[in-house]
C-alpha positions in Angstrom: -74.5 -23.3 -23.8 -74.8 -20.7 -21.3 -78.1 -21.3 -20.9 -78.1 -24.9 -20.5 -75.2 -24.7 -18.3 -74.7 -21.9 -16.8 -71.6 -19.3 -16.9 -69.2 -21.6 -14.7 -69.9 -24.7 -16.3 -69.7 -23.7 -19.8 -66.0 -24.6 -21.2 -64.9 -22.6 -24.3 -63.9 -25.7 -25.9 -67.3 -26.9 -25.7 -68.8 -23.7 -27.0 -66.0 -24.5 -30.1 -66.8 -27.9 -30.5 -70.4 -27.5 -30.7 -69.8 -24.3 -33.3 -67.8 -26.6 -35.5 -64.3 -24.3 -34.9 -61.2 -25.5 -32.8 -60.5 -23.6 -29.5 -57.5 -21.9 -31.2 -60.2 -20.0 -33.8 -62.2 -19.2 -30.8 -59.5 -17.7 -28.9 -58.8 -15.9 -32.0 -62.6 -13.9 -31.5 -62.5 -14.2 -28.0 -59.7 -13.9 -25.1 -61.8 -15.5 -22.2 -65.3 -16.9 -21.5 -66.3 -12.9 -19.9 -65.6 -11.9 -23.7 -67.4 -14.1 -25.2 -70.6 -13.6 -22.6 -70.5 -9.8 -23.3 -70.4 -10.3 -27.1 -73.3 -12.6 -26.8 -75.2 -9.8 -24.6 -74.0 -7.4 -27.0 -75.4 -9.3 -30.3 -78.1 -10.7 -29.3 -80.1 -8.7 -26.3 -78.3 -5.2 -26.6 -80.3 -4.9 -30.6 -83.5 -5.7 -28.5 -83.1 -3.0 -26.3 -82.0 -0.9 -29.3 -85.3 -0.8 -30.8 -87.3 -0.5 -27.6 -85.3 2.8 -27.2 -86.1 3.5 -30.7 -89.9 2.7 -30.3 -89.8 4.6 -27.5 -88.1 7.9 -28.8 -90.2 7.6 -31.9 -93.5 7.4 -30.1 -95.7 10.6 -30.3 -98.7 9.8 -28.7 -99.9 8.8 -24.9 -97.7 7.3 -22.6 -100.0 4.5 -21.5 -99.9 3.5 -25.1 -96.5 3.3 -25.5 -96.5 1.0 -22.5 -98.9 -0.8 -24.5 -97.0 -0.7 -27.6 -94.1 -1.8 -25.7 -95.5 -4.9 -24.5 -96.0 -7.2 -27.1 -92.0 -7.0 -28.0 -90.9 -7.8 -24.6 -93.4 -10.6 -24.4 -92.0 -11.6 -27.3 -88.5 -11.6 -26.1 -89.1 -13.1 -22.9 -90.3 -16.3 -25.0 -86.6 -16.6 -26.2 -83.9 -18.1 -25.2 -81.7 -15.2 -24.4 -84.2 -14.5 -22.2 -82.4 -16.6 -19.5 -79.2 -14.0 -19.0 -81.0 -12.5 -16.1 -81.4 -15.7 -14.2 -78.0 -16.5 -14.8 -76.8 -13.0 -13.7 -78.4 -13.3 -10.6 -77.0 -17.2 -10.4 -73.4 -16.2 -11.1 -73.0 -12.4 -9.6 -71.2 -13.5 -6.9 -68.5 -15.8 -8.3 -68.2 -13.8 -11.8 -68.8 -9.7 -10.2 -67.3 -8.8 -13.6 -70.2 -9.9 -15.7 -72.7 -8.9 -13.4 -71.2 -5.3 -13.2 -70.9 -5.0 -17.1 -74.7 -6.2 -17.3 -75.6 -3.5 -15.2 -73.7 -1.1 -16.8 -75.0 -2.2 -20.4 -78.5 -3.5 -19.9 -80.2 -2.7 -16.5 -78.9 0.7 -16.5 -79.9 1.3 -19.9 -82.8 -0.2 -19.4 -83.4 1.8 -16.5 -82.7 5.1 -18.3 -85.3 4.5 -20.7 -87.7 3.4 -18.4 -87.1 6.3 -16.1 -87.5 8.6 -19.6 -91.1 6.9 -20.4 -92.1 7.9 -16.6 -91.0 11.2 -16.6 -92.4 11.9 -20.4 -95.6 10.4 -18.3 -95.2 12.8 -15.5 -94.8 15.8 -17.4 -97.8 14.9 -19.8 -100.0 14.9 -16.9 -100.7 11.2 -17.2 -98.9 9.6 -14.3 -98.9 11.4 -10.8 -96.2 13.1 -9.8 -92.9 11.2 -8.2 -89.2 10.0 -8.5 -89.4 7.4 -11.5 -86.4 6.0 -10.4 -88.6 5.0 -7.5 -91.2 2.6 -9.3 -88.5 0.4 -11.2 -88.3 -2.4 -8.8 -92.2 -2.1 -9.0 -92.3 -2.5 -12.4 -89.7 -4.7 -13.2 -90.0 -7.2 -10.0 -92.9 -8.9 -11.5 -91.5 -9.5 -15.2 -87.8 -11.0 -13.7 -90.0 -13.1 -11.8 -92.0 -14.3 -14.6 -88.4 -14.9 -16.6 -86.7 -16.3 -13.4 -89.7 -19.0 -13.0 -89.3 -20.1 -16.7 -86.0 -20.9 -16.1 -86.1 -22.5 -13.4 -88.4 -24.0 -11.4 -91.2 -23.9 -14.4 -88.7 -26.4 -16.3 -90.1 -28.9 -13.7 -93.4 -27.5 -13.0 -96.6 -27.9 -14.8 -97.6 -24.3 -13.9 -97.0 -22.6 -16.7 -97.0 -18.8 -17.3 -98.4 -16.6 -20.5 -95.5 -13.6 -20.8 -97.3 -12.3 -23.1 -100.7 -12.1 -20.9 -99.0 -11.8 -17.8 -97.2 -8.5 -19.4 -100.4 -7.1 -20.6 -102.1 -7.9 -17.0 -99.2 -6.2 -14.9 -98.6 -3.1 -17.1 -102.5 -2.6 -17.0 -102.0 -3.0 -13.2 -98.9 -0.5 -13.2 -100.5 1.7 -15.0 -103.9 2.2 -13.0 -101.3 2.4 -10.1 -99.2 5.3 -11.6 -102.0 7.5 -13.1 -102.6 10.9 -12.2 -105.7 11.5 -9.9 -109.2 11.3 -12.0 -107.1 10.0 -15.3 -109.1 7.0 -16.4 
């Protein structure tokens, strides 16, 4: 409901009615609407994110590959429907600050610190040229909350559409010729 609504619009006795449970159990789980949009973060992006980390830690050969590797996964996420928490982050920051900090806190910044992990890993391996990591996140990740932000919006009503999982592929292959180290192929 969130993501056909939006966070103001959605009424928890709505969200009730459509789970088949009276307000009063749903009050029982969760206290206000910010609860119950932090448990939905929390149980159904937060495990993606989990195993990207995971992936990530796991990996033992080149960088690029794990870029790579790392693709298909968030391709395949940005297909989903929970794919659309960004756009409403962005949406609802200013009325609801409260969500919008705790999704920083939880996701971007997570996200972030892995991110910023797989660059330095990168750095140090001799594969990426030298530089803040920190640096090159809006770089990265400008391209692929675009890509979610137009399929949840204006590409509802367009006819343009967009292949996340070849657009991915196309912009880390563009990233990553951008980030190597002088003479790496």
């Amino acid at each position: 409901m969130f993501a056909e609504r939006g966070f103001a619009a959605t009424k928890l006795e709505d969200v009730a009615r459509e789970a088949g449970i009276s307000k009063g159990t749903l009050y029982l789980y969760y206290a206000t609407k910010e609860d119950l949009f932090r448990a939905v973060v929390q149980q159904k992006l937060l495990p993606n994110l989990e195993r990207l980390e995971a992936a990530a830690a796991a990996h033992t050969g080149s960088i690029v590959s794990l870029f790579r590797q790392l693709a298909d996964p968030v391709a395949d996420l940005m297909e989903r429907d929970i794919a659309v928490i960004p756009k409403l982050i962005l949406s609802e920051a200013g009325n609801f600050p409260e969500i919008a900090k705790f999704y920083a806190e939880e996701v971007v910044g997570r996200g972030k610190r892995l991110f910023d992990r797989i660059l330095q890993r990168g750095i140090e391996s001799g594969e990426f040229r030298a530089g803040n990591a920190s640096d090159l996140l809006p770089i990265f990740f400008g391209p692929v909350l675009m890509l979610l932000l137009w399929r949840h919006s204006i590409g509802r009503h367009s006819g343009e559409k967009f292949d996340s999982r070849t657009v991915l592929h196309t912009h880390i292959d563009m990233f990553l010729r951008g980030v190597a180290a002088d003479g790496a192929a």
